[in-house]
N, C-alpha and C positions, 0 to 999 in steps of 0.2 A: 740572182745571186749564185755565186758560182759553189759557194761553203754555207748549208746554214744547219745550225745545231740550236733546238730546241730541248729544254729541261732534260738533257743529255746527262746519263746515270750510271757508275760503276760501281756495283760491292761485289766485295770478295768475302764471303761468312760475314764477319761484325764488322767489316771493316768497309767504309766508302769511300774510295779511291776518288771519284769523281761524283759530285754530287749537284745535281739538277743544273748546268751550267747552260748560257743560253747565248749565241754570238753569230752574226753574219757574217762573209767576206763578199768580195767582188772582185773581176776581171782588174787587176792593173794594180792589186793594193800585195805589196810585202809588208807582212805581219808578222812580228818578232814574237813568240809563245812562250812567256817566260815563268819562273817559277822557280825555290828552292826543290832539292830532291826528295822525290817522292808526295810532289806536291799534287801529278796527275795528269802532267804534261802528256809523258809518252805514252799512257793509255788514254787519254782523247784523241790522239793520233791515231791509236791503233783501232779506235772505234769509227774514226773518221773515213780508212784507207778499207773499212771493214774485215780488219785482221782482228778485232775482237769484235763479241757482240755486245753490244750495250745493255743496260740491265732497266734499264726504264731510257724515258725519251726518246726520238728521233736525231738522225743527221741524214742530210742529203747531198750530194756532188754534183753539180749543171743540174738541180732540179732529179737527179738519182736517187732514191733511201738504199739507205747503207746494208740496208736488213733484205730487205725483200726484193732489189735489183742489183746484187753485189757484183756481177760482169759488169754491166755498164759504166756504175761507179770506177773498175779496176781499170778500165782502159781509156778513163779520162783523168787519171790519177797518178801520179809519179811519187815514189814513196822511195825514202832512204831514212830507212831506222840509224837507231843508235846502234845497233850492233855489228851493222854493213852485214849481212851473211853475204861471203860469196864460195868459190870452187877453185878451191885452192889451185889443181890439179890442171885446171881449163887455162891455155891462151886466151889473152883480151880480145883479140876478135871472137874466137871462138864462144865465148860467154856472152858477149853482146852478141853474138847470130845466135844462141840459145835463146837468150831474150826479147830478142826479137822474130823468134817465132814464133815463141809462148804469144806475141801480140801480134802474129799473124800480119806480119808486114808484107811478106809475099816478094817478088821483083825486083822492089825499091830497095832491098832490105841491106847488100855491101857499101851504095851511097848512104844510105844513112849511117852505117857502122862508121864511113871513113869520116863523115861530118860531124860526127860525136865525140869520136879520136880525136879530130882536131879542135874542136870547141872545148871538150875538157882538158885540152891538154898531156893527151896521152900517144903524141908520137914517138916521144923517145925511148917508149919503155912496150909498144904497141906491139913488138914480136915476144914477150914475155911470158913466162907464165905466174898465174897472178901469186901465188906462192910466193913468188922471186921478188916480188916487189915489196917499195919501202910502204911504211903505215900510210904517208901521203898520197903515195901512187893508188893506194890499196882504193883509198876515199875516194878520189877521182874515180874511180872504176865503178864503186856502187853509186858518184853523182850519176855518171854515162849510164847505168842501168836505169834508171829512176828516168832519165831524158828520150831513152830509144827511142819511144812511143811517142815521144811530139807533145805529152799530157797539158790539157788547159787549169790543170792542177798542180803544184809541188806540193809536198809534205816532206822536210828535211828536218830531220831531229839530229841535233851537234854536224852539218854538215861537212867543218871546216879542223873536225879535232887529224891532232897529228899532219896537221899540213904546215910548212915553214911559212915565214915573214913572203916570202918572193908568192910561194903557192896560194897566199892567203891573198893576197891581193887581187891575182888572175882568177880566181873563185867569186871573192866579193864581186867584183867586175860581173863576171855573168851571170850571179844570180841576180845584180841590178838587169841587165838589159834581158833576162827572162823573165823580171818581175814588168815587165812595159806591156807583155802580152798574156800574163800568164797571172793566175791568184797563185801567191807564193806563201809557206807558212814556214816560219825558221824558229825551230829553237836550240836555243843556246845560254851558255854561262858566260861571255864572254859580251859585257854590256859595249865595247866600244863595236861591236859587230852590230850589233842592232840601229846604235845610231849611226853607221856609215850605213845601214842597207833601208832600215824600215823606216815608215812614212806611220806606221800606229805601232802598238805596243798592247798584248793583252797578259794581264799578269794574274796566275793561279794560282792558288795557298792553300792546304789540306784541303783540295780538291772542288772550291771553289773560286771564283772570278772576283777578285778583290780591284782591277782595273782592267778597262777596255777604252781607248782614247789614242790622239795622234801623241806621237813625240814630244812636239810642238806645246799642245797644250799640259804634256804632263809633267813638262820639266819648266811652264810658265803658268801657266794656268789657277788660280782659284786661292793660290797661298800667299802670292806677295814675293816668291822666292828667286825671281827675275827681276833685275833691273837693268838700266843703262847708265853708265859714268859716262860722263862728259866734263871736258874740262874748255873753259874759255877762255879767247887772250887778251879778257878785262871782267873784272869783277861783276859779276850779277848784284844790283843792288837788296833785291828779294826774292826770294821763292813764288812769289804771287802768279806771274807771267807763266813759270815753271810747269807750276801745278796746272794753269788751264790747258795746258797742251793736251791734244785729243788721245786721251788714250790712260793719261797717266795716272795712277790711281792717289801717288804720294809723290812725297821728292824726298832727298835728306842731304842739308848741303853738309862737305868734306873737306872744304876750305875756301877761301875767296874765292874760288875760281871754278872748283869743282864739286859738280853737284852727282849725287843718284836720281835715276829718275824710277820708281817701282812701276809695272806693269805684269796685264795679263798678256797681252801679245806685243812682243818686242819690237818685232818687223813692224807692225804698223806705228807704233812711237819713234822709233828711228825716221821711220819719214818725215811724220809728223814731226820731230824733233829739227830737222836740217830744213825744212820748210819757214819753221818760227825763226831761227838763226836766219835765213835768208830775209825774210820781213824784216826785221828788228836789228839788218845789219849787224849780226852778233858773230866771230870769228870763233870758229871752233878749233880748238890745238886736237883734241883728242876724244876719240868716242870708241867704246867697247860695251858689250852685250855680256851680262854676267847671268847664268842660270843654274839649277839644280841639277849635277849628273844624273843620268840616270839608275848607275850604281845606288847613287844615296836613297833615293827614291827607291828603289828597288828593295833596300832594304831596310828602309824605315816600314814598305807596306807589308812587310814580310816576318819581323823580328817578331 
């Protein structure tokens, strides 16, 4: 596992921030960390990256504890806080060659400056000093600090705040094709990000783990709250046929012609579903896939 936290513990005096929370990750998976504020998000983070110390439990990085091998942890770890700190005063290059010798890249280290500049997107403003630059530009800067190192880790808290419609997309774009080799963890307020990037979804609430599950099943899964409409270009004469399709939990017909079908997992009843029309000779005019946002979700588990 590349991220595992066991009965993972923060108080501050009477107060527990984070309280005994317990979750794995692996190579390949982007996990959305979500949460209202001050729910404990960014000090799991900070207990994760070993920027605080945890007050009871473990967390380890590639098999690292965060406690008692905190170098190793840092140099397989890419971290960009909420608060971006950076050096106002320093050129982009110049800050990334800081930071990359804080990680002791040695040789390599102007190819990798120039390849980060170009992956984040920082050639047009790349003579700069970071001062000068806009809140967008600012972000891309702490993403490219966080990346110097190559890390088989992200930890990005609001990575994407203050970046435009255009920047927002060329961001999402690579934190997908860095989530292909890399355990990625993002959190954010901003639920249509999660479901363009993350494959799971773990959700925290006064400092415990109230959901940890794919997308998939959290916005299909267990309530009945996904179905498929389908409409046909002849009358179904019953529900009977409907119901035995593999998968479907219910139906609920919406006029001669058009039926709901409820399910736990969609994808496999849409198969299943144009399969049965293909037997039974039956014309489909129209099929759509209705599920629970995950906003709503978010904060029905939250309120």
């Amino acid at each position: 596992m590349s991220i595992t936290v066991t009965q993972l513990s923060k108080v501050y005096g009477e107060q527990r921030a984070v309280n005994d929370i317990s979750f794995s990750l692996s190579k390949g998976e982007i996990v959305g960390f979500l949460g209202p504020n001050g729910a404990g998000k960014s000090t799991t983070m900070k207990m994760i990256t070993g920027y605080l110390p945890p007050s009871g439990g473990t967390a380890s990085v590639c098999g690292y504890d965060v406690v008692t091998q905190p170098m190793e942890v840092r140099q397989r770890v890419g971290y960009l806080p909420e608060a971006n700190p950076l050096y106002f005063d320093m050129y982009i290059r110049e800050f990334l060659g800081f930071v990359a010798q804080v990680h002791k890249l040695g040789k390599n280290t102007d190819k990798r400056i120039s390849e980060i500049i170009a992956m984040t997107g920082l050639q047009p403003e790349s003579k700069k000093k970071i001062g000068a630059l806009s809140k967008g530009y600012k972000q891309r800067v702490g993403l490219a600090q966080a990346l110097i190192h190559d890390p088989e880790v992200l930890i990005l808290d609001e990575p994407t705040s203050g970046l435009d419609p255009n920047q927002l997309a060329d961001i999402r774009q690579l934190i997908v094709e860095l989530g292909r080799n890399k355990t990625v963890v993002l959190s954010t307020h901003i639920m249509q990000e999660v479901e363009a990037m993350c494959s799971r979804v773990i959700i925290i609430n006064k400092g415990n783990i109230i959901a940890d599950d794919t997308l998939q099943n959290l916005q299909q899964g267990g309530r009945e709250n996904g179905y498929i409409q389908v409409s046909f270009g002849e009358p179904v004469p019953s529900n009977t046929d409907l119901q035995q399709i593999a998968g479907v939990t219910s139906v609920k017909q919406q006029d001669a012609n058009t039926w709901q079908l409820f399910a736990g997992n969609l994808e496999d009843v849409r198969k299943n579903l144009l399969q049965f029309a293909l037997i039974n000779n039956r014309n489909i005019l129209s099929l759509q896939s209705n599920s629970q946002s995950l906003e709503s979700i978010f904060r029905e588990l939250t309120k």
